[in-house]
C-alpha positions as semicolon CSV with decimal commas, in nm:
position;residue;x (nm);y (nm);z (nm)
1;X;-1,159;-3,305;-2,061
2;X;-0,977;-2,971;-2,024
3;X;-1,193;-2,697;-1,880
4;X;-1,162;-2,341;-2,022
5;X;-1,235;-2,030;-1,884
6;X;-1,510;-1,831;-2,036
7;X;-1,322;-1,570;-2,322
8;X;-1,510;-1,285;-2,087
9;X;-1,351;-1,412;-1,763
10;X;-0,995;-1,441;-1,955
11;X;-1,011;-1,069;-2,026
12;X;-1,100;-0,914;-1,684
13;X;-0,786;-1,169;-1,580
14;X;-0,922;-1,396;-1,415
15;X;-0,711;-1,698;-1,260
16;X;-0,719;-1,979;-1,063
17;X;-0,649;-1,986;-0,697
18;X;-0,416;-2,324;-0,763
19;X;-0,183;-2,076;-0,986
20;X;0,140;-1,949;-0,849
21;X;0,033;-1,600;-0,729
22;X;0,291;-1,305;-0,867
23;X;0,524;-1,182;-0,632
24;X;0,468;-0,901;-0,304
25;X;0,690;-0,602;-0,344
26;X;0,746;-0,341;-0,058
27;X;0,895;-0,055;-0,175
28;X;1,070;0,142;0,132
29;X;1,191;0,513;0,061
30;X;1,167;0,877;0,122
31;X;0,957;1,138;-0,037
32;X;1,061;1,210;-0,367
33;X;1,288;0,930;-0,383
34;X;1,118;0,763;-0,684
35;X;0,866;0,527;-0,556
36;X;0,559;0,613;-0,746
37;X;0,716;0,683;-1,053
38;X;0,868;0,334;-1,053
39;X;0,507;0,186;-1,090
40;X;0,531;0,282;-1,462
41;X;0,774;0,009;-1,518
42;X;0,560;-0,249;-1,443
43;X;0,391;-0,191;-1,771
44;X;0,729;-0,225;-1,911
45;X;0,722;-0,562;-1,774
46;X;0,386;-0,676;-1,944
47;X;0,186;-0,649;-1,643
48;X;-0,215;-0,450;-1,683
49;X;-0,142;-0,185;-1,377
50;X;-0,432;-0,058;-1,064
51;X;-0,305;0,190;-0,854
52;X;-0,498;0,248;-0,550
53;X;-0,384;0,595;-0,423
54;X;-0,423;0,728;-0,047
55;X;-0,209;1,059;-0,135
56;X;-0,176;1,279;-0,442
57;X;0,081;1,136;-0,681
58;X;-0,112;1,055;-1,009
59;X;0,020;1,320;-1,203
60;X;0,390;1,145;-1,197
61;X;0,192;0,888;-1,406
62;X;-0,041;1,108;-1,621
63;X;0,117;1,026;-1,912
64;X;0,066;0,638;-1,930
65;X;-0,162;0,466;-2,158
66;X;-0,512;0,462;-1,951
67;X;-0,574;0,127;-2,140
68;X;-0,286;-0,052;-1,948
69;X;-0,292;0,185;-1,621
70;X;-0,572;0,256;-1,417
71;X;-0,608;0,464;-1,077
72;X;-0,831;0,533;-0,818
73;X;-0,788;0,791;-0,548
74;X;-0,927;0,752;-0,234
75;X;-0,814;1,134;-0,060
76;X;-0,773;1,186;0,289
77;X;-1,060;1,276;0,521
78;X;-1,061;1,590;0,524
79;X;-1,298;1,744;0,782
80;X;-1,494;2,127;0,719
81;X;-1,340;2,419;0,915
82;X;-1,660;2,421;1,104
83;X;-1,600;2,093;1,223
84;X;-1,223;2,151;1,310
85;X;-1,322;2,469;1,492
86;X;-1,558;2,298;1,681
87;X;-1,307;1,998;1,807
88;X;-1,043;2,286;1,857
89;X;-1,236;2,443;2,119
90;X;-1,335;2,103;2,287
91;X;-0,930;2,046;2,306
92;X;-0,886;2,435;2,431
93;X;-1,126;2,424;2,744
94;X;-1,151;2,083;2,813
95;X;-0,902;1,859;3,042
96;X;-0,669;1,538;2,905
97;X;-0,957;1,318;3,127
98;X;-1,284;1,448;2,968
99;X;-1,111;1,476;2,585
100;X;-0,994;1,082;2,647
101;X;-1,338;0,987;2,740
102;X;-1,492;1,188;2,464
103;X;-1,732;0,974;2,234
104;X;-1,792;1,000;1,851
105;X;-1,653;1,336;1,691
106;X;-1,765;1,290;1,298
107;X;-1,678;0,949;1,297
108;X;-1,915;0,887;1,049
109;X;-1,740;1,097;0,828
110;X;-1,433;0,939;0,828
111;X;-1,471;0,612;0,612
112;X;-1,166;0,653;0,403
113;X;-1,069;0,290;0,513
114;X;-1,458;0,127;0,432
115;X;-1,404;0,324;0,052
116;X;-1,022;0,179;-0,008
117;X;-1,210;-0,187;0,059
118;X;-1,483;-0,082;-0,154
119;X;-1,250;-0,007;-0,469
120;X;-1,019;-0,321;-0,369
121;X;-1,395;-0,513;-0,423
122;X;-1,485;-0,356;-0,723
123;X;-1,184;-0,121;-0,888
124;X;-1,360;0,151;-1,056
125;X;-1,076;0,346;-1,296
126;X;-1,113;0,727;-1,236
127;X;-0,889;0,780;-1,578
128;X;-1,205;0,540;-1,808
129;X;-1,421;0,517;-1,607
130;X;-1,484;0,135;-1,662
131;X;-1,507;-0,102;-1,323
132;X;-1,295;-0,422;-1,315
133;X;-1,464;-0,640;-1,072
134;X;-1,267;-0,742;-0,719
135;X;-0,839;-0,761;-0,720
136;X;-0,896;-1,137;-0,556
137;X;-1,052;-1,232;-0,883
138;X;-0,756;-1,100;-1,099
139;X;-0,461;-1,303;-1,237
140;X;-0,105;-1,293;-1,267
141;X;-0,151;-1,037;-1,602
142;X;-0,252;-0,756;-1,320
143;X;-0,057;-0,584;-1,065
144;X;-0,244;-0,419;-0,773
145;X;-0,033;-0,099;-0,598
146;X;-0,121;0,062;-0,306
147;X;0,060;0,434;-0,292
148;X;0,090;0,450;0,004
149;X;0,133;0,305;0,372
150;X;0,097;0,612;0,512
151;X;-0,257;0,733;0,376
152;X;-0,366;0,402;0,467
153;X;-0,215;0,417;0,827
154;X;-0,432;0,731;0,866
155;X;-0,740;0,598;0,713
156;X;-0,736;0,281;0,952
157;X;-0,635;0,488;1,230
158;X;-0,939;0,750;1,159
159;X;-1,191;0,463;1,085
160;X;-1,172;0,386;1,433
161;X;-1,187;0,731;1,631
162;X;-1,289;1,012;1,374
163;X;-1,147;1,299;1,485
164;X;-1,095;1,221;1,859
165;X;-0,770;1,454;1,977
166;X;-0,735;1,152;2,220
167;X;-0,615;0,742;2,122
168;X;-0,656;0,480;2,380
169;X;-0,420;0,195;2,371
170;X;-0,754;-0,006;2,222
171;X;-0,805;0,226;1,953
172;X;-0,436;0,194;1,843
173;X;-0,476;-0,185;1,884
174;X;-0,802;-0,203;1,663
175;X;-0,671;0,002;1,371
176;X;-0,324;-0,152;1,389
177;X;-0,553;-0,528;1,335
178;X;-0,783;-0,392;1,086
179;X;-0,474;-0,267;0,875
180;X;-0,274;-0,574;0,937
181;X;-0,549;-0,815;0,823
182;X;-0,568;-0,605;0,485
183;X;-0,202;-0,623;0,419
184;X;-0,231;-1,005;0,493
185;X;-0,525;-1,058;0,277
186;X;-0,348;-0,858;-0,024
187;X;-0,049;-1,048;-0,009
188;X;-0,155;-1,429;0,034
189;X;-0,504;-1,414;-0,059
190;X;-0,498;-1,236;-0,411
191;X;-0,343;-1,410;-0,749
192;X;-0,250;-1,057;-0,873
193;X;0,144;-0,890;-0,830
194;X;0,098;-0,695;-0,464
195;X;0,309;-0,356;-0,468
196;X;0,258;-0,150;-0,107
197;X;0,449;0,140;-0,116
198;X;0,583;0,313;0,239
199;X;0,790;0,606;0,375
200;X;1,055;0,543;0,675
201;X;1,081;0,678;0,979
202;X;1,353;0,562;1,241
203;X;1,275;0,315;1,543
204;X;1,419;0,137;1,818
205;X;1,445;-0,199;1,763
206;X;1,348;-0,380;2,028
207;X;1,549;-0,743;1,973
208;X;1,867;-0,521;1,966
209;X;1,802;-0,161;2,093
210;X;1,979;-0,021;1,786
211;X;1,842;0,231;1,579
212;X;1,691;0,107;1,291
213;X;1,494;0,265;0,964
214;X;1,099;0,119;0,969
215;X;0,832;0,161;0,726
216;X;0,581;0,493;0,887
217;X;0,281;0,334;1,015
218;X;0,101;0,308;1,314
219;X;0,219;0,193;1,628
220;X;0,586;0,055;1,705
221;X;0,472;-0,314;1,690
222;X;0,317;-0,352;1,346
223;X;0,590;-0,193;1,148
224;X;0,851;-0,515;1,216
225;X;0,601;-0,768;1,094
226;X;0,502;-0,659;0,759
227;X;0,810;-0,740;0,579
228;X;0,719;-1,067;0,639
229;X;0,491;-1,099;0,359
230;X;0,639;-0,959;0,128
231;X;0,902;-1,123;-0,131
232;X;1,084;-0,873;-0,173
233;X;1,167;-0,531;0,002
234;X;1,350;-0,273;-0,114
235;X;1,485;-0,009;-0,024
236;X;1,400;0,297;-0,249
237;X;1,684;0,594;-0,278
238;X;1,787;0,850;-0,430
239;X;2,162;1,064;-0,435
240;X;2,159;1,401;-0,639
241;X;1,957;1,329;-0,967
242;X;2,029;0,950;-0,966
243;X;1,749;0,720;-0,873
244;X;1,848;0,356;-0,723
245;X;1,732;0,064;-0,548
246;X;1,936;-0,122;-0,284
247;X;1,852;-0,484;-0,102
248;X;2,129;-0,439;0,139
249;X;2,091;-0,089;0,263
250;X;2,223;-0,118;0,639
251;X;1,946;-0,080;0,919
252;X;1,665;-0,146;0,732
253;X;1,504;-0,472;0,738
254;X;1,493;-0,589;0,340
255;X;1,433;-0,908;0,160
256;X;1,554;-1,012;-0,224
257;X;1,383;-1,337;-0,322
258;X;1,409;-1,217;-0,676
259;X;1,654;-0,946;-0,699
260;X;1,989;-0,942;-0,630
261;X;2,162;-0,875;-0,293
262;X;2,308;-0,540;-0,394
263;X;2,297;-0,156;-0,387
264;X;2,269;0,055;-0,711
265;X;1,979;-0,131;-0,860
266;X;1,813;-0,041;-1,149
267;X;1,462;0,159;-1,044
268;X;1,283;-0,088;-1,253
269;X;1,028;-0,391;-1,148
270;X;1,164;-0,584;-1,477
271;X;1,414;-0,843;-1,315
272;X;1,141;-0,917;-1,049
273;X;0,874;-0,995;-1,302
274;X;1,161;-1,220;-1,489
275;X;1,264;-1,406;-1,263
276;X;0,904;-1,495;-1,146
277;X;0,824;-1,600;-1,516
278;X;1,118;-1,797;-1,552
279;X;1,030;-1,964;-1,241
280;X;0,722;-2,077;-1,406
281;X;0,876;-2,270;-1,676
282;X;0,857;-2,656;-1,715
């Protein structure tokens, strides 16, 4: 006897956790190089779209259907003047010792990180207003983005010390972990397409000691292991007007599983979403 999912379960997407889960893209680029704007052609590809946004950007995509693409912006902390005033004057009379050794400044009000879990768990759309239940319940119809790394560095980074001037080597080591196990979790424990978006800044790599181009988040040591992931990373560019994608950029560590090895790509998520479909033929 075949079992069938209930008609209500089919629509929120629902799938099964023995399904093939869609693919993990990490989109690498500059500002203004066209990563946000390339979300729209997931719809192209057939695919229900949830951005999750940790920086302003939803206006490149105001003019999507909000039936088929859905946001949620979770903005920066952003503390009063009375409170930055206050843990200005702390950092202007008081020594490195005594501002290391400080305790809570307005932690509490920092929980950017505790509300980007909170929509992953239940993603409320700020365009409908309608709530779609938890992104490790979806199916391979959806596609989950996360715009961007870098509002999500911060976030983890602030969830741990509010707005203490001073970082320990343990606070850097428990956001780093916090933001590493939510990367992990989005990328092997969710049925859903994955799409984490990220700015570069240049490192030292520390198997050769060249300069290489890293995605911008926190700490030295987390930035070479989330590629690993990921099926495919790409690196996002753009030269004059023209908009392109490239799996073979030099110094930057990139991955095609579905794409071709090549610069010039098309901006588009189409031959990604293909090729997984075709993959899932008898």
């Amino acid at each position: 006897m075949t079992l069938e999912l209930p008609s209500d379960i089919i629509a929120r997407g629902a799938a099964s956790k023995d399904d093939i889960p869609g693919c993990n893209v990490f989109l690498l680029g500059g500002s203004g190089s066209g990563k946000t704007h390339s979300i729209r052609t997931l719809l192209t590809a057939g695919l229900e779209v949830f951005v999750l946004f940790t920086e302003p950007g939803m206006e490149v995509l105001a003019d999507t259907d909000p039936d088929q693409l859905h946001w949620s912006y979770i903005r920066p902390a952003s503390p009063s003047f009375s409170d930055m005033i206050d843990s200005a004057k702390k950092i202007n009379t008081l020594d490195f010792k005594t501002l290391s050794n400080l305790g809570d400044l307005k932690k509490s009000k920092y929980t950017n990180f505790i509300d980007i879990l909170l929509a992953l768990d239940n993603f409320k759309c700020q365009r409908t207003g309608k709530e779609y239940g938890s992104v490790e319940d979806w199916g391979t119809n959806r596609a989950i983005v996360l715009d961007s790394l870098s509002g999500l560095s911060i976030a983890a980074m602030n969830l741990v010390v509010g707005s203490k001037p001073v970082k320990s080597q343990a606070d850097w080591g428990v956001a780093m972990d916090n933001l590493e196990r939510l990367i992990l979790k989005l990328c092997v424990d969710t049925q859903a397409f994955f799409v984490l978006t990220a700015h570069l800044e240049r490192e030292t790599d520390e198997l050769t000691g060249g300069s290489v181009l890293m995605p911008s988040t926190l700490g030295r040591k987390l930035a070479p292991k989330l590629s690993r992931f990921f099926s495919d990373v790409v690196h996002v560019e753009r030269k004059l007007d023209r908009f392109t994608w490239s799996t073979t950029t030099p110094n930057v560590d990139l991955k095609a599983r579905n794409l071709a090895l090549k610069e010039g790509l098309p901006p588009t998520f189409v031959p990604i979403i293909k090729k997984w479909k075709d993959g899932q033929k008898p």
